[in-house]
C-alpha positions as CSV (number, residue, x, y, z in Angstrom):
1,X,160.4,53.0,220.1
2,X,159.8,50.1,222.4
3,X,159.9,50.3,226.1
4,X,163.3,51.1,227.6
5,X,164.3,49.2,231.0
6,X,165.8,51.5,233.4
7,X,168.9,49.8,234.8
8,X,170.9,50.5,238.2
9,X,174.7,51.3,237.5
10,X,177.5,48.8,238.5
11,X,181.1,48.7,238.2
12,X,183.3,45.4,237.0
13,X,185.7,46.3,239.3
14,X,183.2,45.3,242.8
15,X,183.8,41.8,241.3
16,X,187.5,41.3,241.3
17,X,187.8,39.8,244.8
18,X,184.9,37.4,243.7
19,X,186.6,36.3,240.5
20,X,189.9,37.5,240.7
21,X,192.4,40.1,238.5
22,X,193.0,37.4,235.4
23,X,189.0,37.4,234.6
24,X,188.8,41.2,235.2
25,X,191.6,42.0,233.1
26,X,190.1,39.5,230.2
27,X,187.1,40.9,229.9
28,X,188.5,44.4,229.6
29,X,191.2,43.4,226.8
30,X,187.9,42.1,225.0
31,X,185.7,45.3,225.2
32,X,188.4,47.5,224.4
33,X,187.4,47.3,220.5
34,X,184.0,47.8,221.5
35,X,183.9,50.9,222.9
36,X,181.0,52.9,221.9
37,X,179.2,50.0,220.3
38,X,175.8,50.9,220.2
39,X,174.0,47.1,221.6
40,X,170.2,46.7,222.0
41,X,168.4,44.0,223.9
42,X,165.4,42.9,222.9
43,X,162.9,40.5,225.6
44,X,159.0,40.3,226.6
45,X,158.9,40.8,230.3
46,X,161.0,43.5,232.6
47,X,160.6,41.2,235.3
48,X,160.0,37.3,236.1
49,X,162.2,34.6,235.4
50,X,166.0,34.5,234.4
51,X,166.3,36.5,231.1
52,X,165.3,39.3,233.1
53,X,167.5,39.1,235.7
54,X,170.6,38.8,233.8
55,X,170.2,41.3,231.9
56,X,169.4,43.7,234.5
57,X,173.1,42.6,235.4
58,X,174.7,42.1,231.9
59,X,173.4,45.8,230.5
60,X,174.6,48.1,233.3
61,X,178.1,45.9,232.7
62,X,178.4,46.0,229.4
63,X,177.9,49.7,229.7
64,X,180.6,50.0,232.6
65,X,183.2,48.1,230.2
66,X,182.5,51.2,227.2
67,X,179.4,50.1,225.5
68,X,176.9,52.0,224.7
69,X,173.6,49.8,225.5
70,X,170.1,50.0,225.2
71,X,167.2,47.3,226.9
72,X,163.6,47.6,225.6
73,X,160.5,45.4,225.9
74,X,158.2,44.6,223.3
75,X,154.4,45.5,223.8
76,X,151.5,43.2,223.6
77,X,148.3,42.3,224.5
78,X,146.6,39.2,226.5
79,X,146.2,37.2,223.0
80,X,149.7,37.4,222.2
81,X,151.2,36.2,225.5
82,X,148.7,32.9,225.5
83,X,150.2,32.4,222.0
84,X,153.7,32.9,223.1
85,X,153.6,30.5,226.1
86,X,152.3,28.4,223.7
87,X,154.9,28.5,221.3
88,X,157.4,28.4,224.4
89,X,155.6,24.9,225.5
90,X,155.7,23.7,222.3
91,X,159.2,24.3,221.9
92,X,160.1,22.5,224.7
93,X,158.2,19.0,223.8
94,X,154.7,19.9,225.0
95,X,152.2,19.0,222.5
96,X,150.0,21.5,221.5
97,X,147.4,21.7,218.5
98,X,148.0,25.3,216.9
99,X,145.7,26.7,214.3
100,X,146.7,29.5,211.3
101,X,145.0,31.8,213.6
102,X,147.5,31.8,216.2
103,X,150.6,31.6,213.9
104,X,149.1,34.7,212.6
105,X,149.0,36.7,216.0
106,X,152.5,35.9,216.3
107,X,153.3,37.6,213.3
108,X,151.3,40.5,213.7
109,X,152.0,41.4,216.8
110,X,156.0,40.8,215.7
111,X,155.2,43.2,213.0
112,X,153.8,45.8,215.3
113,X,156.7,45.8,217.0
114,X,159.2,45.8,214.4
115,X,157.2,49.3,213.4
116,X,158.3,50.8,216.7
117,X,162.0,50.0,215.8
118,X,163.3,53.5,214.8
119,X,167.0,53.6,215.2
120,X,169.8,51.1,214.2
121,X,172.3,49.5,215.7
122,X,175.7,47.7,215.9
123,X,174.5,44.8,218.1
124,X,171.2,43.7,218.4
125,X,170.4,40.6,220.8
126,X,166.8,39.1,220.7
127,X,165.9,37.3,223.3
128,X,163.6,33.8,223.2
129,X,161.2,33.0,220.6
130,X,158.2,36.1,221.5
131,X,160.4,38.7,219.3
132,X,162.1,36.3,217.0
133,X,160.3,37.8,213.7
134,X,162.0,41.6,214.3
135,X,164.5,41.4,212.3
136,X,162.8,39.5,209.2
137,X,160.2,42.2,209.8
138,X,162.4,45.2,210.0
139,X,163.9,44.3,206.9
140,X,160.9,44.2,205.2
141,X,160.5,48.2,205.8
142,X,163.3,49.6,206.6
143,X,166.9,47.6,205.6
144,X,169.1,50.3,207.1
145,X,167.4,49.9,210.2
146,X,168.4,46.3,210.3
147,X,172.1,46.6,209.2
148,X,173.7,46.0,212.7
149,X,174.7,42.6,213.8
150,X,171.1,40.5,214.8
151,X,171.5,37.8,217.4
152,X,169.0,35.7,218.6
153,X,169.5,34.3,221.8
154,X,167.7,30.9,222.9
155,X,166.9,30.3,226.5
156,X,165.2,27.2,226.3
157,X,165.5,23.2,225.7
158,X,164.8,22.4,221.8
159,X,165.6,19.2,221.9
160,X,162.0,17.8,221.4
161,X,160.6,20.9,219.6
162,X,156.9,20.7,218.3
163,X,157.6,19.6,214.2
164,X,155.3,22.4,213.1
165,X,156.1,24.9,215.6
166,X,160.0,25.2,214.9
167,X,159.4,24.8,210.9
168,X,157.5,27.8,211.2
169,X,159.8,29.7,213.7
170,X,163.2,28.4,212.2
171,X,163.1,30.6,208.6
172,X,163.1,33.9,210.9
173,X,165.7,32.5,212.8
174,X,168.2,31.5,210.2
175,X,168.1,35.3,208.7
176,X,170.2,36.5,211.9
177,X,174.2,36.3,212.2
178,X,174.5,34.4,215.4
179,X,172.4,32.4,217.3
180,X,173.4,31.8,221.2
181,X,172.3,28.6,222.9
182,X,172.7,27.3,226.5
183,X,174.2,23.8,225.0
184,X,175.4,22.1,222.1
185,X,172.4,19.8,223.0
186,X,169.7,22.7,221.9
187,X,171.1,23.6,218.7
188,X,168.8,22.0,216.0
189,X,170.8,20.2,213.1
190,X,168.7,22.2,210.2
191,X,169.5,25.3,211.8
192,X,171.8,27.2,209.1
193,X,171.9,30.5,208.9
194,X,173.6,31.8,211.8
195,X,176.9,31.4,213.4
196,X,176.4,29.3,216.4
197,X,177.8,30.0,220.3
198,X,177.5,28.0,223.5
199,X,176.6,30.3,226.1
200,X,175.1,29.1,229.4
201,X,173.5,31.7,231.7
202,X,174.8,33.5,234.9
203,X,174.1,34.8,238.6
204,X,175.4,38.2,239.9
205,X,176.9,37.3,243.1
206,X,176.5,40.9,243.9
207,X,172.6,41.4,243.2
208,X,170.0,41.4,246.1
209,X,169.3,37.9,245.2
210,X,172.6,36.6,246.0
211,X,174.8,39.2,248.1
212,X,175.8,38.0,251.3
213,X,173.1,38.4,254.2
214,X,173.3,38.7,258.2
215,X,171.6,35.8,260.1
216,X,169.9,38.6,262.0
217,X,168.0,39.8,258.2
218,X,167.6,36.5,257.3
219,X,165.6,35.5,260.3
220,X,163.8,38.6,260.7
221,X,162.6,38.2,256.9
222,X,161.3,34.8,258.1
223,X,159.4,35.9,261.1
224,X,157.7,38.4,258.8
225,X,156.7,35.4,256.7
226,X,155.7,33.0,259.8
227,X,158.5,30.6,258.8
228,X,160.4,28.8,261.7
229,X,163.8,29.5,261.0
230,X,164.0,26.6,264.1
231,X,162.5,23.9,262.0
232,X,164.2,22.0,259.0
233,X,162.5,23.7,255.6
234,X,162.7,23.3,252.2
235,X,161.9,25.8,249.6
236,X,161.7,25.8,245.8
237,X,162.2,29.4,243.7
238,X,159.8,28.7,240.4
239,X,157.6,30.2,238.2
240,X,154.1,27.9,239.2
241,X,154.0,26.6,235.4
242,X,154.3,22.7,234.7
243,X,157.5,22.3,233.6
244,X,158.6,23.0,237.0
245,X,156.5,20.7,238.5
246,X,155.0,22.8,241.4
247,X,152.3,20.1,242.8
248,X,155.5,17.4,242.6
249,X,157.2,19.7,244.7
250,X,154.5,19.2,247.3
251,X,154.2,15.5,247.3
252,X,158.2,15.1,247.8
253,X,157.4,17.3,251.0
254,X,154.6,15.3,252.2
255,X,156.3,12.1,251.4
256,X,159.5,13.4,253.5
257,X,157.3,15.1,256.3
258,X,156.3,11.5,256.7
259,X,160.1,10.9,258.6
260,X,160.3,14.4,259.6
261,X,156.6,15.7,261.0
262,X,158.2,19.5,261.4
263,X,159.1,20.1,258.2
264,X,158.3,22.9,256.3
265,X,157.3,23.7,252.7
266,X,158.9,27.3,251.0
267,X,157.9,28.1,247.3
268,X,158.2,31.3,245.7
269,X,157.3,32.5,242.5
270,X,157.5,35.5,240.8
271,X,154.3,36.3,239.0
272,X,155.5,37.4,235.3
273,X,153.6,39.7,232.8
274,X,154.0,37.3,229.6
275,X,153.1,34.0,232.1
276,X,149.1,33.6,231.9
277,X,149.2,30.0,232.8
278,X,151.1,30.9,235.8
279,X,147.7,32.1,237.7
280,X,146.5,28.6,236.4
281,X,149.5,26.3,238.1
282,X,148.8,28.5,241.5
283,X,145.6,28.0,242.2
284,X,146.5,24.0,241.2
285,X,149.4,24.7,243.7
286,X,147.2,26.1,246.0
287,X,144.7,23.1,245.7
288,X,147.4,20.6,246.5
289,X,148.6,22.1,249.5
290,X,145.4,22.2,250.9
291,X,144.9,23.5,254.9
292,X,148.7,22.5,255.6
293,X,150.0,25.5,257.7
294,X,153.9,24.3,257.0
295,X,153.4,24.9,252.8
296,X,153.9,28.5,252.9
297,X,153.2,29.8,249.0
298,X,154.9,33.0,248.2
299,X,155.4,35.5,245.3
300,X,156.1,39.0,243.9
301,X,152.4,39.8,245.1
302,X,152.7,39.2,248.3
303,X,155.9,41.2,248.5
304,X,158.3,38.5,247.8
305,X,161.3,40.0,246.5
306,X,165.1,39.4,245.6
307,X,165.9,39.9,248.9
308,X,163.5,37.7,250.6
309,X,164.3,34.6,247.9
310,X,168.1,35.4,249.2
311,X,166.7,34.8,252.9
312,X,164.4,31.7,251.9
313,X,167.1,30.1,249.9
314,X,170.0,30.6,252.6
315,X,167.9,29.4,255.5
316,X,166.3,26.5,253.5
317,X,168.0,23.0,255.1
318,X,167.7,21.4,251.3
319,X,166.8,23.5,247.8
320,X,165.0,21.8,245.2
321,X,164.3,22.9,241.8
322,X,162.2,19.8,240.5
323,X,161.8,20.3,236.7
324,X,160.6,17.8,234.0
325,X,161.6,20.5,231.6
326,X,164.6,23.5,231.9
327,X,166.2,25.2,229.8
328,X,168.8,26.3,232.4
329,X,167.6,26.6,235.8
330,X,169.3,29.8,237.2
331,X,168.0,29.2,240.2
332,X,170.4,26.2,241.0
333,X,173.4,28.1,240.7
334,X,172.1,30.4,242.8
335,X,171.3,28.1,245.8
336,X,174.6,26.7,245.4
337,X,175.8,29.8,245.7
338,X,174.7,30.0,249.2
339,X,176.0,26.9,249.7
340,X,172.9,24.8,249.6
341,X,172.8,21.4,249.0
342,X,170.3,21.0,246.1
343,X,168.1,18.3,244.8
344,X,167.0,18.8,241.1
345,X,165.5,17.0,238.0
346,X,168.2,15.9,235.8
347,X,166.8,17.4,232.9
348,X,168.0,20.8,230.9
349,X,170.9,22.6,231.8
350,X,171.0,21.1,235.7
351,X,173.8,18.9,235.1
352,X,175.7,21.5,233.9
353,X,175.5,23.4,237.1
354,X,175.1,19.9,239.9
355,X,177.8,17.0,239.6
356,X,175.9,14.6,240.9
357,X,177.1,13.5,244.4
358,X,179.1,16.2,244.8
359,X,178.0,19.2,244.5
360,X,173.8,18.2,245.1
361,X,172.1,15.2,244.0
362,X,169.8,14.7,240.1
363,X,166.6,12.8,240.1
364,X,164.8,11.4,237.5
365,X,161.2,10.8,239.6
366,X,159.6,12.3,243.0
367,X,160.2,9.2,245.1
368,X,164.0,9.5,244.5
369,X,163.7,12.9,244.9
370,X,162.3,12.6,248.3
371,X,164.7,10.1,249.2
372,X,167.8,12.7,248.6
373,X,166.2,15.1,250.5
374,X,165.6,13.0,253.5
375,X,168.9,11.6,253.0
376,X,170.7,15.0,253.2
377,X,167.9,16.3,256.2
378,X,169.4,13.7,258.2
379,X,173.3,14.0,257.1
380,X,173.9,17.9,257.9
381,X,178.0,17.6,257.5
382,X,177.4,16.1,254.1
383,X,175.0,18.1,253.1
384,X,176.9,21.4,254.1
385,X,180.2,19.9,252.1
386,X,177.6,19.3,248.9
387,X,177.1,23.1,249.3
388,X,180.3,24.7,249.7
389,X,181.5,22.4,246.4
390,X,178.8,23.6,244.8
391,X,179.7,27.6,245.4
392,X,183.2,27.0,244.3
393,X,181.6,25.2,240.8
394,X,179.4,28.3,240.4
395,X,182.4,30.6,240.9
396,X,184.0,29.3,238.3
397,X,181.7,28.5,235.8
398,X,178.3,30.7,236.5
399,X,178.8,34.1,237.4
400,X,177.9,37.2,235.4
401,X,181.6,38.1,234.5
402,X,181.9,35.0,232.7
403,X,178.6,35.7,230.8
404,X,180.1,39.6,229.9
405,X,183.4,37.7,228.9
406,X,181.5,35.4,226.8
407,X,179.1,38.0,224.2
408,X,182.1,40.4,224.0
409,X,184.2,37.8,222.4
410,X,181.1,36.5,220.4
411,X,180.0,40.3,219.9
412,X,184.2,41.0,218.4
413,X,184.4,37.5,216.6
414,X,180.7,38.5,214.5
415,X,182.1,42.1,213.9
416,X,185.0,40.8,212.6
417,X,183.2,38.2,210.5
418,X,180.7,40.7,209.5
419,X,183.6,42.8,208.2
420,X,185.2,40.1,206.4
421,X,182.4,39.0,204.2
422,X,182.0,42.4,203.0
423,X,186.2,42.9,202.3
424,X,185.3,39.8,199.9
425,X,182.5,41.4,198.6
């Protein structure tokens, strides 16, 4: 068996005065031919970054609606994490020389896994390219362990996938039933084994993260961090890898501080277990900012939790979320959320969360960037209205319930396909 993630309970019902009794109601209609599903997810880390976070969300609610769910973590060592960031980069345009040798780790280590599979399921969801070869695996020793529904879910931009890197990864992926993407964009045309859905990710407006917070907390959370929650500040909530662009991060700042000398500098990472170049793009981080006593760099290790990023990301006077790269950027909706005007690269699944303008402001370079931050540093009324658009747009469109809604009807429309093909059969 692999590692089971403990989960803490929750109840669909604490989010019908955020979403209101139509959604509620919709969601239960679609899990009432679910009940007692058996549904495994299937990811790398427990922790760090956004596939972790909605699922500690999504599992204890898919439970609460009737299902019977399971999340587990594969294992692996130090060799197979720098080969599956690797594969991750590649997969998302960075150029990267691989060598039989590495290809090779992936498989093994996918194969040791697939050996710790010992029970079946109805639904099984895999999650990002590190576990991809389970189910090609399982099936190699055990078909009844694999006769559930397999879907692989894909949290990342393909769009200028490494050649080499996809052809090898894309057999494993066409043996599974359904394949989830964050946009139509992702989906690669020679993709054709799996049934294809558009699902974007979601905050839980009820987590620690994102649940409403007293001025008093917030401010005493900053005091504890020696920010001035009497200064303007802007903060960024990243992994420190180059996609997200950590040392542009600091030039906007130092390019803004220029017009406004008490400006501070918030970014907070959480250090994950898979991530090994993270500890790289920190202490490049760390270089940049230099002596500065305003760039205050935070993480998980320094006790940096939910409910600090909560605090940092409601006091902050502008968010940025910089990326060259993104597959989604969670971290957007959850600023707006807040009601934080947001400055972010227009790259990914950004512009599905910021209307340009409206709800926050895209960017293409750092200089623009810094402009729209000094722009909305000096225009407070604006800058507030940016926000509150940009919560109602999240409420509708990037909230957990909507997620739930969204795999029960892909979880009842593969069932029924499933059941189909084999009444034909």
């Amino acid at each position: 068996m692999l590692g089971s993630v403990p989960t803490t309970p929750k109840s669909l019902e604490a989010y019908r005065d955020i979403v209101g009794d139509d959604k509620i109601e919709e969601i239960r209609d679609l899990a009432r031919d679910l009940r007692g599903a058996r549904v495994l997810h299937i990811n790398a880390t427990a922790f760090g970054g956004g596939v972790a976070e909605i699922l500690a969300t999504l599992v204890p609610l898919m439970k609460d609606v009737g299902l019977d769910v399971d999340w587990q973590v594969i294992r692996g060592a130090d060799e197979f994490f720098n080969v599956t960031k690797a594969m991750h980069n590649s997969l998302q345009g960075m150029y990267i020389p691989w060598s039989a040798e590495m290809f090779d780790i992936w498989r093994r280590y996918n194969t040791l896994n697939a050996e710790l599979i010992d029970q079946s399921f109805d639904f099984v969801v895999v999650h990002d390219p590190q576990p991809a070869g389970l189910l090609h695996l399982l099936r190699q020793r055990d078909l009844g362990l694999a006769h559930g529904n397999w879907i692989w879910r894909c949290h990342i931009d393909l769009t200028n996938a490494q050649l080499d890197v996809w052809d090898f990864l894309r057999p494993y992926v066409d043996e599974y039933d359904a394949a989830i993407f964050t946009m139509p964009g992702y989906v690669k045309d020679d993709l054709r084994g799996p049934h294809i859905a558009i699902i974007p990710p979601a905050i839980d407006p009820l987590s620690p993260k994102n649940i409403d917070m007293s001025i008093e907390t917030v401010a005493e959370i900053l005091r504890e961090y020696k920010v001035d929650d009497g200064r303007p500040m802007i903060c960024q909530v990243s992994r420190f890898d180059p996609w997200k662009d950590p040392l542009g991060v600091i030039d906007v700042y130092r390019l803004v501080k220029q017009s406004v000398p008490d400006l501070q500098l918030v970014m907070v990472a959480s250090m994950a277990a898979d991530d090994p170049e993270g500890w790289s793009y920190y202490e490049r981080t760390a270089r940049r900012a230099g002596e500065d006593d305003d760039i205050h760099l935070l993480s998980n290790l320094n006790g940096v939790g939910n409910i600090e990023v909560n605090a940092f990301q409601r006091e902050a006077t502008v968010v940025l979320q910089k990326s060259i790269r993104e597959g989604f950027g969670l971290v957007v909706s959850e600023a707006l959320w807040k009601g934080r005007p947001t400055v972010a690269g227009n790259v990914g699944g950004i512009p599905l969360q910021i209307e340009n303008a409206r709800t926050g402001y895209l960017v293409d370079t750092t200089d623009e960037c810094a402009e729209r931050v000094l722009y909305l540093l000096q225009h407070p009324k604006e800058a507030n209205e940016m926000g509150e658009r940009g919560r109602e747009h999240v409420r509708e469109n990037f909230l957990i319930t909507r997620n739930l809604r969204d795999y029960l009807r892909l979880f009842n429309r593969v069932k029924a396909q499933k059941a189909a093909t084999a009444a034909r059969t």
